[in-house]
Each structure stands twice: as structure tokens, then as C-alpha cells.
Backbone as CSV, one residue per row, in Angstrom:
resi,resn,N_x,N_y,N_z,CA_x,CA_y,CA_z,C_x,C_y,C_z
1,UNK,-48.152,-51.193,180.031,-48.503,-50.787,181.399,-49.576,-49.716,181.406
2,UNK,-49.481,-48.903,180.405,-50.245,-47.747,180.499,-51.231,-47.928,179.397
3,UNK,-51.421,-48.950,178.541,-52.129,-48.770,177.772,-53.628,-49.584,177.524
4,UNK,-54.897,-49.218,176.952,-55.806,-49.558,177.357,-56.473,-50.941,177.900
5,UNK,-57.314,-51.477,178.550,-57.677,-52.643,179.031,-58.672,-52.927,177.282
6,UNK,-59.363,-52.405,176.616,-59.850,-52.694,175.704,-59.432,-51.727,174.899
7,UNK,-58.569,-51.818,173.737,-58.113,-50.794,172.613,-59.748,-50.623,171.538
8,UNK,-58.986,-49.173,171.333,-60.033,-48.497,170.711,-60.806,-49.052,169.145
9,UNK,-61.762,-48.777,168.429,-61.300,-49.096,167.457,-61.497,-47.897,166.622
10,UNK,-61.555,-48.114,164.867,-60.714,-46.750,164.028,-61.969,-46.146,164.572
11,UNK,-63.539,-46.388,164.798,-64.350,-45.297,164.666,-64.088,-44.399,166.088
12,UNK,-63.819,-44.913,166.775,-63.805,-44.399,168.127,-62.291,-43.497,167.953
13,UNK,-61.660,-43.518,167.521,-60.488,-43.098,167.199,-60.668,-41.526,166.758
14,UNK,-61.651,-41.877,165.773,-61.858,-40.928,164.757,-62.842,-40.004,165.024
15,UNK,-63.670,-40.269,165.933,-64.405,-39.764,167.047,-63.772,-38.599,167.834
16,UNK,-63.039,-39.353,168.393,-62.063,-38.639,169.541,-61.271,-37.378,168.920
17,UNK,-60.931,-37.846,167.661,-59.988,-36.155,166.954,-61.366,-35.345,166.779
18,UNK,-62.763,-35.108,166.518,-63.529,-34.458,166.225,-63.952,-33.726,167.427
19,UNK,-64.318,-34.964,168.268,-64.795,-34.369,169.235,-63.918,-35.282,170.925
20,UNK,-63.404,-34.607,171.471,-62.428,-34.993,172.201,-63.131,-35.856,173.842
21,UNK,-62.753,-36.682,174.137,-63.901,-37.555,175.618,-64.455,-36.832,176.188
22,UNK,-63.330,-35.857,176.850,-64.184,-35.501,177.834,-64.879,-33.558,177.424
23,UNK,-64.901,-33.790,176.192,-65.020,-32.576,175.776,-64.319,-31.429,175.426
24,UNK,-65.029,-30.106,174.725,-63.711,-29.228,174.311,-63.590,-28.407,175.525
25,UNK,-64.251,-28.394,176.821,-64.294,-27.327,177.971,-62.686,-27.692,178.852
26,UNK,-62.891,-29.371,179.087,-61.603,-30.014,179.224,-60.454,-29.539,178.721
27,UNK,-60.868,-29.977,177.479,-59.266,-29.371,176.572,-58.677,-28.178,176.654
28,UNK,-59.291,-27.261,176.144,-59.072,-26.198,176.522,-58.800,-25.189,177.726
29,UNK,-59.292,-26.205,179.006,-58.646,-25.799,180.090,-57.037,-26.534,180.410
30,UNK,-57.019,-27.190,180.078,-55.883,-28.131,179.951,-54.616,-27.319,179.064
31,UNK,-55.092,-26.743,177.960,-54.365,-26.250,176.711,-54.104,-24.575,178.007
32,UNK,-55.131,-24.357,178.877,-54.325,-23.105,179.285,-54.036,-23.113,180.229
33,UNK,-53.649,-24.313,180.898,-52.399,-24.696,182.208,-51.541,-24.852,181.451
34,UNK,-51.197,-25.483,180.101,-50.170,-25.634,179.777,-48.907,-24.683,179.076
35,UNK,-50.155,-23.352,178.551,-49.262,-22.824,178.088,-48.793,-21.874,179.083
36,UNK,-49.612,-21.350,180.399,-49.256,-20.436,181.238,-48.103,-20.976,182.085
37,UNK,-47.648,-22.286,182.540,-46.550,-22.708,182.977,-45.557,-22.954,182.503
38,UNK,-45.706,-23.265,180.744,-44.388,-22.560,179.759,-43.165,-22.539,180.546
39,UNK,-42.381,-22.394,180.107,-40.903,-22.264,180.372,-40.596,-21.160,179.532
40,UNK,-40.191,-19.882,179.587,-39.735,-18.874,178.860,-40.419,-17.934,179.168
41,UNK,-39.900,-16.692,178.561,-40.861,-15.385,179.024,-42.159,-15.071,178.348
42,UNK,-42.639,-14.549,179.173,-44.407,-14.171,178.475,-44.210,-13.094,176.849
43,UNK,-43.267,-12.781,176.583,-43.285,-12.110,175.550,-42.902,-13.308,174.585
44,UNK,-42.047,-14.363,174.707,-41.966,-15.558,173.447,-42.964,-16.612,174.059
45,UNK,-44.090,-16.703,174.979,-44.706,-16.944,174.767,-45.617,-16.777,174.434
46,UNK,-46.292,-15.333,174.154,-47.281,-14.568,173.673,-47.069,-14.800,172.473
47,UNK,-45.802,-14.792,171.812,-45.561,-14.593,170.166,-45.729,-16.140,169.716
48,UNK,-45.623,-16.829,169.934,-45.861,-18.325,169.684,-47.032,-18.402,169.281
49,UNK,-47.794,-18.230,170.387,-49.363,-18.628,170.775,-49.855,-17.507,169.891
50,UNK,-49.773,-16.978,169.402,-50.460,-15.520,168.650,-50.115,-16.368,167.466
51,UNK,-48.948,-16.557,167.052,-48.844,-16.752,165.298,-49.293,-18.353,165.487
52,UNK,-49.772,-19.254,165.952,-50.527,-20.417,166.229,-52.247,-19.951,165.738
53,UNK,-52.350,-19.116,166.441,-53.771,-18.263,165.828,-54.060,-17.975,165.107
54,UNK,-53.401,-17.212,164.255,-52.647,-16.554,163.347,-53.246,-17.388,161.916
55,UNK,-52.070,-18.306,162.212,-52.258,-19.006,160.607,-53.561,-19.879,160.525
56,UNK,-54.459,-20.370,161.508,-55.479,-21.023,161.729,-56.433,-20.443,160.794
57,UNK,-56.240,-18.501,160.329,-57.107,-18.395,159.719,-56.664,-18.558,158.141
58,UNK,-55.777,-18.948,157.688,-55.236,-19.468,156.652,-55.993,-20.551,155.672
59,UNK,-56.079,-20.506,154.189,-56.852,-21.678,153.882,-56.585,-22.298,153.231
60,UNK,-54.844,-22.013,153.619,-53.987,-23.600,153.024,-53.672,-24.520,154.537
61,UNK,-54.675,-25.176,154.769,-55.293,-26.126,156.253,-53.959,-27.134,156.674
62,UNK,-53.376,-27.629,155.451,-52.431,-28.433,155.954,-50.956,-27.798,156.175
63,UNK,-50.778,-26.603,155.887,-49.334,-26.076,156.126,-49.488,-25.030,157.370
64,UNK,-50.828,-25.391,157.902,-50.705,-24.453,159.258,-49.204,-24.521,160.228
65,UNK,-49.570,-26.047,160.884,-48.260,-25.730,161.686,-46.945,-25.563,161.332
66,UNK,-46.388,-25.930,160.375,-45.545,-25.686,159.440,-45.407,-23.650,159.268
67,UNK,-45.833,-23.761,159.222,-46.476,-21.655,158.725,-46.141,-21.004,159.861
68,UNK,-46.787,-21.666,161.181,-46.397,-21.144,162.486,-45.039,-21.606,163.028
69,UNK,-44.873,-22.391,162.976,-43.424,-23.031,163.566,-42.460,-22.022,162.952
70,UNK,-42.592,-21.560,161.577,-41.470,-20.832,161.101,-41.402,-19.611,161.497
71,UNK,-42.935,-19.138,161.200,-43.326,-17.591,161.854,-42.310,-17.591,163.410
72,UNK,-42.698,-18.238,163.815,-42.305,-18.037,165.474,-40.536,-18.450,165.680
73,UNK,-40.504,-19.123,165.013,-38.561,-18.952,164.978,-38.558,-17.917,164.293
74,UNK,-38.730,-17.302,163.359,-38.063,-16.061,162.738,-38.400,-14.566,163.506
75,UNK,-39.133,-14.802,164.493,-40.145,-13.753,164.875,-39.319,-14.297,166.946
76,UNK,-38.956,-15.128,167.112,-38.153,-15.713,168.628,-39.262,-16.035,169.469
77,UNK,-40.348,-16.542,169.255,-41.175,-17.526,169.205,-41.260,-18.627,170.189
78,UNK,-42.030,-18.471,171.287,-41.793,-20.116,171.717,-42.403,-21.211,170.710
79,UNK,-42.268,-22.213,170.444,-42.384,-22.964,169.283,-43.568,-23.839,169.720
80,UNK,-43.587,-24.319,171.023,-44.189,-25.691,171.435,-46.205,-24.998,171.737
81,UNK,-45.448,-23.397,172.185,-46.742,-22.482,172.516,-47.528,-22.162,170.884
82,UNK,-46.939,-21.979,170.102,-47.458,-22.219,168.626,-48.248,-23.402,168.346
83,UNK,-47.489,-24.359,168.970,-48.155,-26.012,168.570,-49.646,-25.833,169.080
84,UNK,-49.559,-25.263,170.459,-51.224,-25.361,171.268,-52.029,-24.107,170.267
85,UNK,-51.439,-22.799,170.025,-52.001,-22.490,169.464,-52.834,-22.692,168.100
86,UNK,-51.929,-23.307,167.261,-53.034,-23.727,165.957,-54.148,-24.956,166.453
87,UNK,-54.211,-25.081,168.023,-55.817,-26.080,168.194,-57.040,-25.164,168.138
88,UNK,-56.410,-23.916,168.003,-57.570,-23.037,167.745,-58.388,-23.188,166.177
89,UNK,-57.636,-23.880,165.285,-58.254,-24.376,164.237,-58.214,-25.420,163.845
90,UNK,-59.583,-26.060,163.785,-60.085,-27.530,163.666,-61.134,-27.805,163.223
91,UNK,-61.850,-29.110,163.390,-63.118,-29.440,162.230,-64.012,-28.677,162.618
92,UNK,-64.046,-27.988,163.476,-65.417,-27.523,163.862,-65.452,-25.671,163.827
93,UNK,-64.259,-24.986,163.753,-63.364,-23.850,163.401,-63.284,-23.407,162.099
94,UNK,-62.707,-24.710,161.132,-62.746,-24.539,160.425,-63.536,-24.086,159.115
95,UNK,-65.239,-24.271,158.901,-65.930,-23.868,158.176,-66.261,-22.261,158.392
96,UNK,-66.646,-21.763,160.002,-67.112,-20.792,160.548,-65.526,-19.532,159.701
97,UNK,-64.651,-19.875,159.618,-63.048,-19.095,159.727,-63.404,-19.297,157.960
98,UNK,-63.575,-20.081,157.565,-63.278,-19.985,156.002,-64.431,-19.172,155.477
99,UNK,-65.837,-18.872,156.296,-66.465,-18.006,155.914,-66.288,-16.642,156.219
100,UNK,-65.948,-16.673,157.386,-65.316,-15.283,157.657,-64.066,-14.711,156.464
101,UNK,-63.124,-15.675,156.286,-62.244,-14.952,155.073,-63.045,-14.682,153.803
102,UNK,-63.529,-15.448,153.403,-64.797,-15.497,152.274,-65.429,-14.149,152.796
103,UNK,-66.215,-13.872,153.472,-66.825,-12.754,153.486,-65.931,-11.543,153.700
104,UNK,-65.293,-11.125,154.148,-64.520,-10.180,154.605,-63.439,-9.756,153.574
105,UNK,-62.862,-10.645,152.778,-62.291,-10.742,151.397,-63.440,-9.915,150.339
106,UNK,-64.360,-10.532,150.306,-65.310,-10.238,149.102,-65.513,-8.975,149.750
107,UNK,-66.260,-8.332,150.565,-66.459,-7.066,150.802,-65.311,-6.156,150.541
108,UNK,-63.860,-6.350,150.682,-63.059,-5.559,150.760,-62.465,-5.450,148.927
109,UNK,-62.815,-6.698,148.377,-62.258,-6.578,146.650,-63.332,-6.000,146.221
110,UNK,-64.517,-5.856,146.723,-65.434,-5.290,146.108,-65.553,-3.625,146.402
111,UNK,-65.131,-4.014,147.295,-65.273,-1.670,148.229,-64.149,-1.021,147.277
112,UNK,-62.566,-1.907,146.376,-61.875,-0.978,145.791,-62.232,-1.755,144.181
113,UNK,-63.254,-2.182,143.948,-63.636,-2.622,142.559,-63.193,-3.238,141.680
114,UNK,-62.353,-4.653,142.494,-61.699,-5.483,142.192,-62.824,-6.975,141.760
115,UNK,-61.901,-7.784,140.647,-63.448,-8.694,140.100,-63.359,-10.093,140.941
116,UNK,-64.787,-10.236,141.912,-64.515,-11.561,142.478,-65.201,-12.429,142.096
117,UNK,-65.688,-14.010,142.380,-66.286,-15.196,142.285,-67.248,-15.367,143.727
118,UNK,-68.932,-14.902,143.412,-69.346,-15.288,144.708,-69.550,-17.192,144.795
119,UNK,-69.643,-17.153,146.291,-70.181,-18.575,146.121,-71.170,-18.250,147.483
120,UNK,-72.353,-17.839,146.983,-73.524,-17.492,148.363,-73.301,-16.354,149.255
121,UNK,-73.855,-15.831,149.674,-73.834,-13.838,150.843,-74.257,-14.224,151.949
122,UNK,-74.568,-15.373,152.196,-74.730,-15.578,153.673,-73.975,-17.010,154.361
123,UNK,-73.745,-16.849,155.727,-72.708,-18.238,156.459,-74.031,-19.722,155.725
124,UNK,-75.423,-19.529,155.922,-76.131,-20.870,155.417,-75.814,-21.113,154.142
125,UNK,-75.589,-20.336,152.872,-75.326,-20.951,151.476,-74.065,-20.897,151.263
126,UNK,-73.221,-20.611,151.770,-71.920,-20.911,151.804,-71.467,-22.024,152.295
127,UNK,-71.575,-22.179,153.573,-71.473,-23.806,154.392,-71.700,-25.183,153.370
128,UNK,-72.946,-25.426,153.618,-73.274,-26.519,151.685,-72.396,-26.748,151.057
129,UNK,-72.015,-25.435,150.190,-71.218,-25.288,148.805,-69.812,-25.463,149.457
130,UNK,-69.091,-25.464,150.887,-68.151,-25.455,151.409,-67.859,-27.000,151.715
131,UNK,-69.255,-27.805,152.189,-68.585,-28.947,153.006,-68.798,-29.741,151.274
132,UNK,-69.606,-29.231,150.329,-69.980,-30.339,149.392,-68.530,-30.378,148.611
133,UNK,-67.960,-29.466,148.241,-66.624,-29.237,147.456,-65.674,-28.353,147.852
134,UNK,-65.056,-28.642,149.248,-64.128,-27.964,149.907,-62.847,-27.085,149.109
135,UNK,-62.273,-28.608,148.162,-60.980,-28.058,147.531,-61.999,-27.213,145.955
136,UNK,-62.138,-27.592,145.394,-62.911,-26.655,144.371,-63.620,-25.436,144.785
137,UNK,-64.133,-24.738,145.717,-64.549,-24.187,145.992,-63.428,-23.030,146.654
138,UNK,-62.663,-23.634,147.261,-61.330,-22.771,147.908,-60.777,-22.012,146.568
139,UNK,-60.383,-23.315,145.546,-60.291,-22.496,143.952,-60.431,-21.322,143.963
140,UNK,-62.082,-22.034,143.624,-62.352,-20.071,143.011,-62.539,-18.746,144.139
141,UNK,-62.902,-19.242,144.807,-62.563,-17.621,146.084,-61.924,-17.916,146.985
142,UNK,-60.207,-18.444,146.257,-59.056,-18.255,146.684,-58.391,-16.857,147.226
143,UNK,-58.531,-16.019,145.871,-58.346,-14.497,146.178,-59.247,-13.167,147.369
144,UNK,-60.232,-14.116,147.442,-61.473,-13.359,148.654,-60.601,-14.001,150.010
145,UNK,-60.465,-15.470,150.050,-59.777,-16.004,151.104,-58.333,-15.480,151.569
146,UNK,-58.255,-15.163,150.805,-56.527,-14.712,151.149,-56.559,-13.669,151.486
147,UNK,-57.487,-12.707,150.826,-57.296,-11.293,151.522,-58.176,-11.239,152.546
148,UNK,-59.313,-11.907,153.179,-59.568,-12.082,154.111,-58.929,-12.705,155.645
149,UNK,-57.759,-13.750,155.144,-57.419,-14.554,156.252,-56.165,-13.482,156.547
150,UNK,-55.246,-12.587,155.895,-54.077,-11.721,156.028,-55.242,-10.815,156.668
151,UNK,-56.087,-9.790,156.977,-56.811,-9.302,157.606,-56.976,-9.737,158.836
152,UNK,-57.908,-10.945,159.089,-58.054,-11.282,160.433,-57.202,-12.309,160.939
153,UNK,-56.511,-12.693,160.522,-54.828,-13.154,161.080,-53.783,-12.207,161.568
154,UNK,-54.490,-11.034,161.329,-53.305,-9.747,161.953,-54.237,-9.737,163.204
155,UNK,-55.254,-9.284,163.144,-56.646,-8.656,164.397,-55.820,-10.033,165.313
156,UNK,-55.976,-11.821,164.478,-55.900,-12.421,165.844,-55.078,-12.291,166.301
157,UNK,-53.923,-12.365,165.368,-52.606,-12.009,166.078,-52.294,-11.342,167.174
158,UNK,-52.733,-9.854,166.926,-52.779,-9.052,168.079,-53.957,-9.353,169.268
159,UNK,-54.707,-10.169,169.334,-55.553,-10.020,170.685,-55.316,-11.219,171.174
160,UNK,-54.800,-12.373,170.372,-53.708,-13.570,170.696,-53.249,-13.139,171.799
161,UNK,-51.952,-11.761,170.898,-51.098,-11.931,172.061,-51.156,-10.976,173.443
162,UNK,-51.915,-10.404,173.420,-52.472,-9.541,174.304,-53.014,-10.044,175.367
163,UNK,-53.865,-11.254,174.996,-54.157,-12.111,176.020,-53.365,-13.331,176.800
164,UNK,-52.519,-13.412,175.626,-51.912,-14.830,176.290,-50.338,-14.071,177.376
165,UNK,-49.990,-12.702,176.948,-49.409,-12.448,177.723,-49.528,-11.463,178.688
166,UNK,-51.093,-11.622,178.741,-51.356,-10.749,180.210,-51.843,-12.056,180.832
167,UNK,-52.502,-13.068,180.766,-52.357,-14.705,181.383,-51.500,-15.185,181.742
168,UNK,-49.921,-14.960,181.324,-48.939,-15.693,181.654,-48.242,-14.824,182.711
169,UNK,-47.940,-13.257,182.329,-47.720,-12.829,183.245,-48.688,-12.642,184.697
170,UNK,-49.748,-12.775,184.646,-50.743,-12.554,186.017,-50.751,-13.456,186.574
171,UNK,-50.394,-14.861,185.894,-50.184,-16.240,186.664,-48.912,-16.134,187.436
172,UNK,-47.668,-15.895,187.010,-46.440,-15.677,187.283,-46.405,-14.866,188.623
173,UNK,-47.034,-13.599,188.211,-47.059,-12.456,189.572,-47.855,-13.303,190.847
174,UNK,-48.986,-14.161,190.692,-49.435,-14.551,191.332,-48.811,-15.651,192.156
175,UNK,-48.074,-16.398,191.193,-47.531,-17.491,191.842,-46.149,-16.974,192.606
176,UNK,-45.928,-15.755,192.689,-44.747,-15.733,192.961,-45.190,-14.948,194.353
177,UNK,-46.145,-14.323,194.430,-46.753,-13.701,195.826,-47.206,-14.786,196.724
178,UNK,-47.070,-15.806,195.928,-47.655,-16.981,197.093,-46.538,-17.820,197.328
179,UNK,-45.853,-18.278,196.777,-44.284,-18.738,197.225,-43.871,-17.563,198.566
180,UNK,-43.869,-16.652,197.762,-43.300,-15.166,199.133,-44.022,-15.417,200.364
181,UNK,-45.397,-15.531,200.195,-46.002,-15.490,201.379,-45.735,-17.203,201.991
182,UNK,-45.378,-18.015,201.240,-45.238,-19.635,202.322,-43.682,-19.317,202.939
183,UNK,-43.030,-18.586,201.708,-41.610,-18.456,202.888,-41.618,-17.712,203.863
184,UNK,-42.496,-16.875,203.794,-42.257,-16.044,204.870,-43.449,-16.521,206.554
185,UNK,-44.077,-17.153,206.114,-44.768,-18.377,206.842,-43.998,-19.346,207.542
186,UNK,-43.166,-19.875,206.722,-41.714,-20.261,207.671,-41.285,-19.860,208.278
187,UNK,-40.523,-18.547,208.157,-39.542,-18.052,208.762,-40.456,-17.212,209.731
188,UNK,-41.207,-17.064,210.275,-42.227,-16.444,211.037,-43.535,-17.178,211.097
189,UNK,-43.243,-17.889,211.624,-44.930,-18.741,212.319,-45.615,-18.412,213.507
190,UNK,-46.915,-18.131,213.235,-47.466,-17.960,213.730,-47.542,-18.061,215.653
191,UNK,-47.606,-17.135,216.368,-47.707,-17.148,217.387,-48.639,-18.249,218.268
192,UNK,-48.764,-19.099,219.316,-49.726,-19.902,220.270,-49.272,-19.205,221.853
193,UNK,-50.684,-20.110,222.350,-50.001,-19.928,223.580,-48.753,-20.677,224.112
194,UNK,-48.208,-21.316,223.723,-46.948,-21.986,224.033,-45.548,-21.343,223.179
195,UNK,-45.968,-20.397,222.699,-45.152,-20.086,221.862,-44.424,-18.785,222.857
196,UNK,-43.233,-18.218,222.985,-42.785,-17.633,223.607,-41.236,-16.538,222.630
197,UNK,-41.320,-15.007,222.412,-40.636,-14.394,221.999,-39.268,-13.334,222.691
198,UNK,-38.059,-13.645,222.692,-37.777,-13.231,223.980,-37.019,-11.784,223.043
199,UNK,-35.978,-11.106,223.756,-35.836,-9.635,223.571,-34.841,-9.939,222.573
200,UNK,-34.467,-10.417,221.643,-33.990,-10.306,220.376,-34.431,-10.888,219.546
201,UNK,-35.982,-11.508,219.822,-36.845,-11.605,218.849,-36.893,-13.084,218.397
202,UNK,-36.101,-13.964,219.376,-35.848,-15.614,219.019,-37.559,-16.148,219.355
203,UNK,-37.581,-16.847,218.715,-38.958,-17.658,218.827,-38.603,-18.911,219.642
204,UNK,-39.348,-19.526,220.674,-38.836,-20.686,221.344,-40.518,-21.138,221.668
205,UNK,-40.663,-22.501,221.982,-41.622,-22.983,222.122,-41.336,-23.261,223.328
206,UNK,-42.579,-22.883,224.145,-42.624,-23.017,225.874,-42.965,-24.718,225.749
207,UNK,-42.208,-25.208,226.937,-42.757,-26.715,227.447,-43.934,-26.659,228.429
208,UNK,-45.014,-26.902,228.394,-45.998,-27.732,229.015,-46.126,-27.766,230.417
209,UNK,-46.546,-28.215,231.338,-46.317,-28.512,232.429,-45.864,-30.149,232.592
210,UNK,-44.975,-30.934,233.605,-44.399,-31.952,233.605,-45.273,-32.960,234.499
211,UNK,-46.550,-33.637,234.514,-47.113,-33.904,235.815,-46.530,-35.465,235.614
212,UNK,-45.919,-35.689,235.081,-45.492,-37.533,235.622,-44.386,-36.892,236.828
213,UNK,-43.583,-35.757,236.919,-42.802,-35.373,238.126,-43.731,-35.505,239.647
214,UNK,-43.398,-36.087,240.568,-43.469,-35.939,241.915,-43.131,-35.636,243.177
215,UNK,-43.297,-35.449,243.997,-42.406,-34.873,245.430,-42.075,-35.921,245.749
């Protein structure tokens, strides 16, 4: 019933996980209706969505959600708000984040004179050597990566959740001043001229004049 008039095929498929139909502006607006209407409080949903972030900068790629799912149960976590969060890392996330640990690692083993493995000092000769031999390359500035991604996996952590739970709560306050104001729209409607208030404050609607009546 619901499913396509012409099915896809694998390239179009494969398309679509890279780069999504109707774009990432879509998605991502989509990804933040969904988590602001959540079910639970803005503090386990802040913590979800933060450690979703979190491990994205991680550069063991396939145990992300796995990493977060646990983080966020052990930590009381909404779980499903974790799920949206690790879409923050993906094919297109992913090179820009593995240079950032790469760089930020190497500067910091190097500032206490610890021995590292460069692979290039800038995001252009790194990228190359990144997309040409992803897993070999992770290898050797494994130790730059790791102490880079525990660094800015804390920073995201915290502005994660800073944001996602001043979003959830400002949606909440909002939606709840506007419920207030339709009930109280009910129970007090607006005045017309036919409208008539008598001395204990009953609201009654005046009738009209009757002209089908005659003498």
C-alpha cells in the first residue's frame, strides 16, 4: 500500500544514505521536531542527544551507536534521543572529525613530548592519505585519535547538551503558554455586539431581531 510505484534500485539506494532526497536542511529539521517532542524530561533528553554527539567523534566508526546506547543507560539517558544524535556523524562528518582528532591529538602528545606518527599538518594532506587507506592509516595515529576524540567528545558533549536542553525546554514553555492561552479563549470568548454580560458575569448571546413575526 505504501510502497513505491517504481522501486528503487541499489545505486539510488546508496545515493540516498550519502546524500538524503530532499536534502540535509530537511533532515535535520525533521531530526529537531523529533527530538524536541520526545517524551521525557529535557534533562534525559539532553543526556541522550549529547552522548549521540559524543561518540561521533570516536574513530572506532562502527561501535558508535552501540557506545552511545550504553553511555546513556548508564548515565539515564533517553536512548532513542542518542539514536538521532549519532546522525551527527556520517560520510560527510566523518573525514572533517577524524582530522580534527588527528590534529588536536598530535598537538597535545607533542606540547608534553610524547612520540607520535605524522600523516600530513594540514586538513588537504591528510584527507588523501585518509580516504586512500582509512583502516591503515587510523593504525598508526590511533594514539593522536584517541586523545583527540576524548577531548572534543567532552567540549561536544557539553554544548550538545546545553543546547538540546535549552530547545526542549523553550519548546515546552512555549507550547504550554499556548494551550493556556486556547483554554482560556474558551472559557472567555470574546465579546460582539450580540454578545451580552449580565451582573454575575454569565455570558449569553443576545437574539437578533424576529422580522418573519407580524401584527
Amino acid at each position: 500500500m505504501f510502497q513505491r510505484r517504481k522501486a528503487r534500485s541499489a545505486s539510488e539506494q546508496i545515493r540516498s544514505v550519502v546524500w538524503p532526497d530532499r536534502g540535509f536542511g530537511r533532515l535535520l529539521s525533521y531530526i529537531i521536531q523529533r527530538v524536541r517532542r520526545m517524551p521525557g524530561s529535557p534533562t534525559s533528553i539532553a543526556v541522550g542527544a549529547a552522548w549521540g554527539v559524543a561518540v561521533s567523534f570516536s574513530p572506532f566508526i562502527g561501535l558508535h551507536l552501540f557506545a552511545g546506547l550504553a553511555l546513556s543507560y548508564l548515565t539515564r539517558g533517553n536512548m532513542l534521543a542518542c539514536l538521532f544524535g549519532t546522525f551527527v556523524g556520517n560520510p560527510w562528518t566523518f573525514p572533517l572529525f577524524f582530522y580534527l582528532d588527528y590534529a588536536l591529538g598530535t598537538f597535545l602528545l607533542q606540547l608534553f613530548g610524547s612520540t607520535i606518527s605524522l600523516a600530513g599538518v594540514s586538513f588537504a594532506e591528510f584527507i588523501p592519505l585518509f580516504m586512500a587507506e582509512p583502516v591503515a592509516l587510523t593504525g598508526e595515529v590511533l594514539k593522536q585519535l584517541i586523545v583527540g576524540a576524548v577531548v572534543l567528545g567532552c567540549i561536544a558533549w557539553f554544548a550538545s547538551f546545553g543546547v538540546v536542553f535549552w530547545a526542549v525546554s523553550g519548546w515546552r514553555k512555549h507550547r504550554s503558554a499556548r494551550l493556556a492561552a486556547a483554554r482560556d479563549r474558551r472559557r472567555n470568548p470574546p465579546l460582539n455586539a450580540n454578545t451580552t454580560v449580565d451582573d454575575k458575569g454569565v455570558v449569553a448571546q443576545r437574539s437578533g431581531p424576529n422580522f418573519g413575526d407580524s401584527d
